[in-house]
C-alpha positions as CSV (number, residue, x, y, z in Angstrom):
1,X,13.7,-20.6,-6.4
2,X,16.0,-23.6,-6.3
3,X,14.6,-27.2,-6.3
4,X,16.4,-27.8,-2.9
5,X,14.9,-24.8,-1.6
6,X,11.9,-26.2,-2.5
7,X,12.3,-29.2,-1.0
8,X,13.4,-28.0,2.1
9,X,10.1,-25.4,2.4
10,X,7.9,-28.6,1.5
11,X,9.4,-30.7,4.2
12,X,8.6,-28.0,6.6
13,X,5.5,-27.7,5.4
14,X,5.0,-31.7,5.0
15,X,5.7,-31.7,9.0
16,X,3.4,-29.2,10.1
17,X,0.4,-30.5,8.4
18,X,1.4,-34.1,9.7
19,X,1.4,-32.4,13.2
20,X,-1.7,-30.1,12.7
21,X,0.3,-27.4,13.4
22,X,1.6,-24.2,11.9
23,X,4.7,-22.2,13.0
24,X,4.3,-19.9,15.6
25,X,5.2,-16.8,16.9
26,X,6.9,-15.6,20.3
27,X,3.7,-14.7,21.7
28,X,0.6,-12.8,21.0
29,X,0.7,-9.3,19.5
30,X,-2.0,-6.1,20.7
31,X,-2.6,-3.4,17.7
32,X,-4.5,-0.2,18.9
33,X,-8.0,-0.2,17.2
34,X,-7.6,3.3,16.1
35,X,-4.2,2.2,13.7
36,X,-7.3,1.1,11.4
37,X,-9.3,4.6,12.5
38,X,-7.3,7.2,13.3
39,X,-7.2,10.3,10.2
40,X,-3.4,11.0,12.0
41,X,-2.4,7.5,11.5
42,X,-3.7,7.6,8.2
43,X,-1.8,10.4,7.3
44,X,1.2,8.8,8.3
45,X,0.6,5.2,6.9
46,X,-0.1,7.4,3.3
47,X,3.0,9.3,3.7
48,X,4.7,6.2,4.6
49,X,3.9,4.3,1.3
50,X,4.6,7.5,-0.9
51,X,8.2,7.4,0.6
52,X,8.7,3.5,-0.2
53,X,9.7,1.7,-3.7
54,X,6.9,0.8,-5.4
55,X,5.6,-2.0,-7.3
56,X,3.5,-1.3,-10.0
57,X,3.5,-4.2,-12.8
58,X,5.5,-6.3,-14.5
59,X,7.9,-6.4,-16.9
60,X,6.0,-8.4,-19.5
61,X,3.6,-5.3,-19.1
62,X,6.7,-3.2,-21.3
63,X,7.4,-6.3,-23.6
64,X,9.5,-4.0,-26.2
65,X,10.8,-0.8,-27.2
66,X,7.3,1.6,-27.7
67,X,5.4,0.0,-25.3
68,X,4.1,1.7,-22.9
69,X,1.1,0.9,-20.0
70,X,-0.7,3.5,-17.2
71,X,-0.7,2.7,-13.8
72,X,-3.0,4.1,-10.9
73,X,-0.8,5.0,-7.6
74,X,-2.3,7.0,-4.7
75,X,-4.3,8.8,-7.1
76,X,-1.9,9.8,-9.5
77,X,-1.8,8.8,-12.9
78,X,1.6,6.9,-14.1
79,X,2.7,6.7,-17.7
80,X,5.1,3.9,-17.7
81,X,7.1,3.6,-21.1
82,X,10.0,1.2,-22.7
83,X,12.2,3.3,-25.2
84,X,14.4,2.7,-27.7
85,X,17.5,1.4,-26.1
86,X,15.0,-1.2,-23.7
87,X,15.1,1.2,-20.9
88,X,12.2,1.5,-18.5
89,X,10.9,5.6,-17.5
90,X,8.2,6.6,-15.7
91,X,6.7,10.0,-16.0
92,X,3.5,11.6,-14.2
93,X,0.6,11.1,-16.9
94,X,0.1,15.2,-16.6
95,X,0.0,17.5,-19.1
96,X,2.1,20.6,-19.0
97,X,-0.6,22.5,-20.4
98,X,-3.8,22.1,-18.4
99,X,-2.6,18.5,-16.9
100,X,-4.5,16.1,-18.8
101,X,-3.6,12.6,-18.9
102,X,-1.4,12.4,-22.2
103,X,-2.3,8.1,-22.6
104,X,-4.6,5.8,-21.5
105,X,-4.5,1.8,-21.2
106,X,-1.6,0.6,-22.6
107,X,-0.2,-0.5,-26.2
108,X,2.7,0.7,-28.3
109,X,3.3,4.7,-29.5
110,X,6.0,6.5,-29.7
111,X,4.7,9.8,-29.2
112,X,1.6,10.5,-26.8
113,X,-1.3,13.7,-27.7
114,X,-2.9,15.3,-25.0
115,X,-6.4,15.2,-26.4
116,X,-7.2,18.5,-25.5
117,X,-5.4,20.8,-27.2
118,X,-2.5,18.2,-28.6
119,X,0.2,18.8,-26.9
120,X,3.0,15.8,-28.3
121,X,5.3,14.4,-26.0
122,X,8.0,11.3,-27.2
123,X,8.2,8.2,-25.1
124,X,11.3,9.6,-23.0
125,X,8.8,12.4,-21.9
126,X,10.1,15.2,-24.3
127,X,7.9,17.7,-25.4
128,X,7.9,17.4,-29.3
129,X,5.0,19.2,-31.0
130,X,3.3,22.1,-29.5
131,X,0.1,23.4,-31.5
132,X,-0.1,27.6,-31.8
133,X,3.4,27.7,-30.0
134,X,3.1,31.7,-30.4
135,X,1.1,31.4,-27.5
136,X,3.7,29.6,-25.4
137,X,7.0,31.2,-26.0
138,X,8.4,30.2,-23.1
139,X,7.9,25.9,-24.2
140,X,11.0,24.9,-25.4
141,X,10.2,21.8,-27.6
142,X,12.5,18.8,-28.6
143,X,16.3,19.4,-28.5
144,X,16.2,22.6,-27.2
145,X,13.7,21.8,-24.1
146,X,15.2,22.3,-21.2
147,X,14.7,20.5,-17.4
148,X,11.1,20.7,-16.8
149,X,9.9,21.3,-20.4
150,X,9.0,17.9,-20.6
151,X,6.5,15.7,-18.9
152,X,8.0,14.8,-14.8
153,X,9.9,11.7,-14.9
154,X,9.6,9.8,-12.1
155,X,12.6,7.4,-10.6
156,X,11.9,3.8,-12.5
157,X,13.5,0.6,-12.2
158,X,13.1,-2.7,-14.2
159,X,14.0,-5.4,-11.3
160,X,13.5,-8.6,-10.1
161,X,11.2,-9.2,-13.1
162,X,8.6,-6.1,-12.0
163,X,8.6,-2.2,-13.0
164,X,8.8,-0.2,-10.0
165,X,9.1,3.5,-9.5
166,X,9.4,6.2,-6.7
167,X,6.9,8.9,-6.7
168,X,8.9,11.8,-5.7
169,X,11.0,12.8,-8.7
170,X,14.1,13.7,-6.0
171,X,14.2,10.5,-4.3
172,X,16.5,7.4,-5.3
173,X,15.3,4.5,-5.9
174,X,17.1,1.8,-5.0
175,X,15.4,-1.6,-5.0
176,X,18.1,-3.7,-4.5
177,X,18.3,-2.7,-1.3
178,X,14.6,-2.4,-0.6
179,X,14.0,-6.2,-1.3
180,X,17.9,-7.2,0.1
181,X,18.3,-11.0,0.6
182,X,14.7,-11.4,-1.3
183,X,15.7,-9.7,-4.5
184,X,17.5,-13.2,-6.3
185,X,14.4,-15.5,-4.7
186,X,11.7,-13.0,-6.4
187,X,13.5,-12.8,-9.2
188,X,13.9,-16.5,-9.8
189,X,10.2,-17.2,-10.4
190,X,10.4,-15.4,-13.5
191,X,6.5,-14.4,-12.9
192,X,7.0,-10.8,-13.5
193,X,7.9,-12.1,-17.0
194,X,5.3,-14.4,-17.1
195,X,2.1,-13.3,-19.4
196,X,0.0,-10.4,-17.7
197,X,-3.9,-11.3,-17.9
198,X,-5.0,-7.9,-16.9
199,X,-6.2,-5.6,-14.1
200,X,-9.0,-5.4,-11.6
201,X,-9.8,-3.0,-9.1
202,X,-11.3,-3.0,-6.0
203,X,-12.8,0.1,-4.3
204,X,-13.7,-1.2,-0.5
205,X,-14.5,1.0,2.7
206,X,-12.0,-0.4,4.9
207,X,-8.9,0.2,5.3
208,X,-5.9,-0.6,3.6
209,X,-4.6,-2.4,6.7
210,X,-7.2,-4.6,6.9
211,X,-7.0,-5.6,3.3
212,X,-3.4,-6.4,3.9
213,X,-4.6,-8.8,6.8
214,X,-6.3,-10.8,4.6
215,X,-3.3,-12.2,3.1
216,X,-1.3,-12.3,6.4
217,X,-2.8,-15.9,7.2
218,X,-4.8,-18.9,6.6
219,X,-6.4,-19.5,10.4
220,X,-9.7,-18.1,8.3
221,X,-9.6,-20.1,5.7
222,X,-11.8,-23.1,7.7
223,X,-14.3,-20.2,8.0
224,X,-14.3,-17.7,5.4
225,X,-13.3,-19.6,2.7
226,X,-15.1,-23.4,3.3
227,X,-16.4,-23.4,-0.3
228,X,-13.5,-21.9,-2.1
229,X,-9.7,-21.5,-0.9
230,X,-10.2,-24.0,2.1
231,X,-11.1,-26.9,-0.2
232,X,-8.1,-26.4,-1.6
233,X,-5.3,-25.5,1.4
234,X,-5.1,-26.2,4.5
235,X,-6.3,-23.7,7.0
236,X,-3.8,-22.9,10.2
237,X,-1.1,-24.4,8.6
238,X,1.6,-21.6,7.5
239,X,4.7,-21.7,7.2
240,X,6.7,-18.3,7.8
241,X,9.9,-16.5,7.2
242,X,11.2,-13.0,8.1
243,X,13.3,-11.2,5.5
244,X,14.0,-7.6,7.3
245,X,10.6,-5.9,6.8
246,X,9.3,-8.3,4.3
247,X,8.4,-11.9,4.9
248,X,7.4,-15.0,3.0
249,X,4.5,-17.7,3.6
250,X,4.4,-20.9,2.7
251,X,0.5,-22.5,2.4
252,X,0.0,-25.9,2.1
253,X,-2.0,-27.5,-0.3
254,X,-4.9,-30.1,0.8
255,X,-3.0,-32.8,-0.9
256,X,0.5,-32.4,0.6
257,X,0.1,-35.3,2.8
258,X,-0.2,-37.6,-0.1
259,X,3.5,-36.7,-0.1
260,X,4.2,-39.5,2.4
261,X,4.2,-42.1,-0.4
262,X,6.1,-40.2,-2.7
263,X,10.1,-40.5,-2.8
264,X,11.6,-36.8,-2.4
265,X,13.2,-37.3,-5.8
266,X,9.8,-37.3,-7.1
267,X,8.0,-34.3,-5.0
268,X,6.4,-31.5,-7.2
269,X,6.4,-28.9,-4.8
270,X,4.2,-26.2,-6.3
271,X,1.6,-29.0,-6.7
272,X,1.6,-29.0,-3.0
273,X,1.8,-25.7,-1.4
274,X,1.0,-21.7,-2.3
275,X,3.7,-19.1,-1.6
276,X,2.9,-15.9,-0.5
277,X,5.4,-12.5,-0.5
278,X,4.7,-9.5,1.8
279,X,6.7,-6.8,0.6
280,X,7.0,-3.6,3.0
281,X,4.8,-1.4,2.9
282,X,2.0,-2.5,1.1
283,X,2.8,-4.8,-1.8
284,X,1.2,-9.4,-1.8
285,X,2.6,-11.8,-4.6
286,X,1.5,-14.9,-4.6
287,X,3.1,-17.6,-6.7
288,X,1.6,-21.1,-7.6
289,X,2.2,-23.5,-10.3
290,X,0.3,-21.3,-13.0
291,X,-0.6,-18.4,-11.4
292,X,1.6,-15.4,-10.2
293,X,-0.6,-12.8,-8.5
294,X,0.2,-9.5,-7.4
295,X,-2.1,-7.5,-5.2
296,X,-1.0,-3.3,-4.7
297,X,-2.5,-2.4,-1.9
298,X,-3.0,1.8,-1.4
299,X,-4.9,3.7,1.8
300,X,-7.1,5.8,0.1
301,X,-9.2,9.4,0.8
302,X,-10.0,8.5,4.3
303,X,-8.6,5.6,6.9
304,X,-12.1,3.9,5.8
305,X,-11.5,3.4,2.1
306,X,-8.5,1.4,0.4
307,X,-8.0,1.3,-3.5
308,X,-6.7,-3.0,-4.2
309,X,-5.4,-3.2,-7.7
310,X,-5.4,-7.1,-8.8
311,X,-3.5,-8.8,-11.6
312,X,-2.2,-12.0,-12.7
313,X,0.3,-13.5,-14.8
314,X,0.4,-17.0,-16.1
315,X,3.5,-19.0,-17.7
316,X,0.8,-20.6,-19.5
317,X,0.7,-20.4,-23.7
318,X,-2.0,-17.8,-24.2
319,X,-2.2,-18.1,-27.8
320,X,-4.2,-21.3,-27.6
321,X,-8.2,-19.7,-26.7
322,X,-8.4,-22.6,-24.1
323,X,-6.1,-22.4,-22.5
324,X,-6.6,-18.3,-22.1
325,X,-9.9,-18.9,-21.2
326,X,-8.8,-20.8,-18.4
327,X,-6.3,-18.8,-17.5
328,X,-8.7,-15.8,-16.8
329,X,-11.4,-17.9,-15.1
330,X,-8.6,-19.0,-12.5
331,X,-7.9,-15.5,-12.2
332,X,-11.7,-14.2,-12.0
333,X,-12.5,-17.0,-9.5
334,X,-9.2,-16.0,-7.0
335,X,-10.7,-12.2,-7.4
336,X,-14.5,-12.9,-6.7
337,X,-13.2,-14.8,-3.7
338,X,-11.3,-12.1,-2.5
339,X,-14.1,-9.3,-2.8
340,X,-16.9,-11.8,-1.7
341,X,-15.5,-13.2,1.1
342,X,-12.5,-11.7,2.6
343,X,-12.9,-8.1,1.8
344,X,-17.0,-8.3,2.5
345,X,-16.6,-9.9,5.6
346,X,-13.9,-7.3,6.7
347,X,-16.0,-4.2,6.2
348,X,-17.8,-5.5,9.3
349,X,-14.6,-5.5,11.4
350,X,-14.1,-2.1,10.1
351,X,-17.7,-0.8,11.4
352,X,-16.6,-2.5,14.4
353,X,-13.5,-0.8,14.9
354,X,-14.8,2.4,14.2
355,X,-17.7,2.4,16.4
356,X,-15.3,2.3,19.7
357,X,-16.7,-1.0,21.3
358,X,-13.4,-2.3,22.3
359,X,-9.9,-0.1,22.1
360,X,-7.6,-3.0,20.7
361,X,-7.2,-6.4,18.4
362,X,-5.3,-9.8,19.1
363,X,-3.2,-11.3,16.7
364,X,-2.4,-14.6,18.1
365,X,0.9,-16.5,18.0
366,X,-0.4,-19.0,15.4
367,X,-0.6,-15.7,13.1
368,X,3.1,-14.6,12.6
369,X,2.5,-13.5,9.3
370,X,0.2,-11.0,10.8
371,X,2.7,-9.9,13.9
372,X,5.3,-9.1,11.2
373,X,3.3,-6.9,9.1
374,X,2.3,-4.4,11.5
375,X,5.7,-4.9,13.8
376,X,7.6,-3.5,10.7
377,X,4.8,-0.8,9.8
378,X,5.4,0.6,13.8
379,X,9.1,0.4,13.2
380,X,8.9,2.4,10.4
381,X,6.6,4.8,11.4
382,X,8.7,5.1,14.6
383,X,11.8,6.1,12.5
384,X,13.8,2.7,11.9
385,X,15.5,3.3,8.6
386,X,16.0,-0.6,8.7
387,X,11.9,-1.5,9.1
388,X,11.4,0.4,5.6
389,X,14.5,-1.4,3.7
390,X,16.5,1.7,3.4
């Protein structure tokens, strides 16, 4: 992001603290209960994120030709590689055989054995080496396979600094469009270039919605978070932007006001504030001065059960072991905070919701990151082309 950018975003942000404020929205917003309980709205909200571009890692994650990394998606198992000419491919980690996953973790190969019986597939997804191929006549191999005697490549996309990927093998994938006016901003950060740390998951029973909430605002944070995020950002104080069915946050830092002595030439403004992304459908990056998280956020079995997959990346120089070790403790203490405190407390609310007390929630106007969210979800779902970016 530019530096006057910047500076604009942390006068706004400057202000609203000064005022004990936060922006607002028109008014207050009703969701049904049942968007959070309903196995029809499920459904739809799964079939929704299976249509959309998605996220799944970034680039630093491919960092040369033969590397390769797995990825989780809705249940299906991603092989993600980087061939020869620096090109990104995905491919369904399946074998053709008896569908075993061909790889595991992630590292550098240029050809992947099923560990069952060994079928050998190159990193463009060929099929190359086929043990007692008298038994398979119909297996082409290498430069005589034909389309679908390979593994099934999946649309992929190096953009914006992230790898991203479509999980129907017939749909385009154009991201570009997707993100529109927030491709350049994401892409400045760099972060999805940015040293990876790794990958945590979380397996909660509630529902992927209400996972997604937690990131929507900081009104809890004077609550939920008065040991951890709250003594370090101000809570209620948000500043918010709409980009089409995405939107951007901007929380402030406890020390912003100290900002007031300081000449603007002088301002640091990633030592004062947190920004958050909200990428439709179901995608959080949040960017600091060291830190550039990314949450994936994927309804699971049932509309009580979400899969969260964590990671991190750091512009930090890992190669020193102290400065690694720090790196990951920042990153273990943001995850215990988020599975102690905000997802915990929210499997109550789910309980709640499910038991029927009362048939709606409230989102109120000093929560526009939350409005926004699950405005452009109902837009979508309702058939607006423009509420999922395409």
């Amino acid at each position: 992001m530019e530096r006057d950018q910047l500076i604009d975003l942390t006068r706004r942000a400057l202000k609203l603290a000064r005022d004990k404020t936060t922006d607002l929205a028109p008014q207050e917003h009703r969701v049904e209960a049942r968007d959070y309980t309903s196995t029809e709205r499920h459904e739809r909200d799964r079939a929704m994120v299976m249509a959309s571009p998605q996220l799944v890692g970034y680039a630093s994650e491919l960092p040369a030709p033969g590397a390769y990394c797995t990825k989780t998606v809705m249940d299906r198992s991603i092989l993600l590689t980087r061939t020869a000419d620096g090109s990104v491919k995905a491919f369904n980690n399946v074998c053709l055989h008896r569908q075993s996953q061909v790889a595991t973790g992630c590292g550098s190969a240029k050809r992947f054995t099923c560990p069952y019986h060994a079928w050998t597939y190159d990193n463009t997804g060929r099929l190359v080496g086929l043990p007692g191929r008298e038994g398979f006549p119909n297996a082409a191999i290498a430069s005589a396979a034909k389309p679908g005697d390979g593994l099934t490549e999946l649309p992929a996309a190096e953009f914006a600094g992230f790898l991203w990927i479509a999980l129907d093998p017939g749909t385009p994938l154009d991201v570009a469009t997707h993100l529109s006016p927030l491709a350049a901003e994401l892409d400045s950060w760099g972060i999805g270039r940015w040293s990876p740390l790794g990958e945590k998951v979380l397996d909660c029973p509630i529902n992927w919605k209400l996972a997604v909430d937690t990131f929507s605002e900081n009104y809890h944070f004077a609550t939920v978070h008065q040991k951890t995020f709250a003594t370090i950002a101000r809570s209620n104080c948000t500043v918010f932007d709409a980009f089409g069915p995405h939107h951007r946050l901007i929380f402030p830092l406890n020390t912003i006001l100290g900002l007031d002595e300081v000449a603007e030439g002088q301002w640091d403004p990633l030592q004062n504030m947190v920004v958050i992304y909200a990428l439709f459908p179901n995608i959080v990056l949040s960017v600091t001065i060291a830190n550039g998280e990314l949450f994936r956020i994927y309804p699971a079995d049932r509309p009580g059960r979400s899969i969260t997959v964590h990671q991190n990346s750091t512009p930090l120089d890992l190669s020193e072991e102290s400065v690694a070790a720090g790196a990951q403790a920042v990153f273990d203490y943001a995850h215990a905070t988020v599975r102690d405190e905000d997802y915990r407390l929210v499997e109550g609310l789910q309980a709640n919701l499910e038991s029927g007390a009362r048939d709606h929630l409230v989102f109120g106007r000093n929560e526009p990151g939350l409005q926004h969210r699950h405005i452009a979800w109902a837009r979508a779902l309702a058939g607006d082309g423009a509420a999922s970016g395409r």
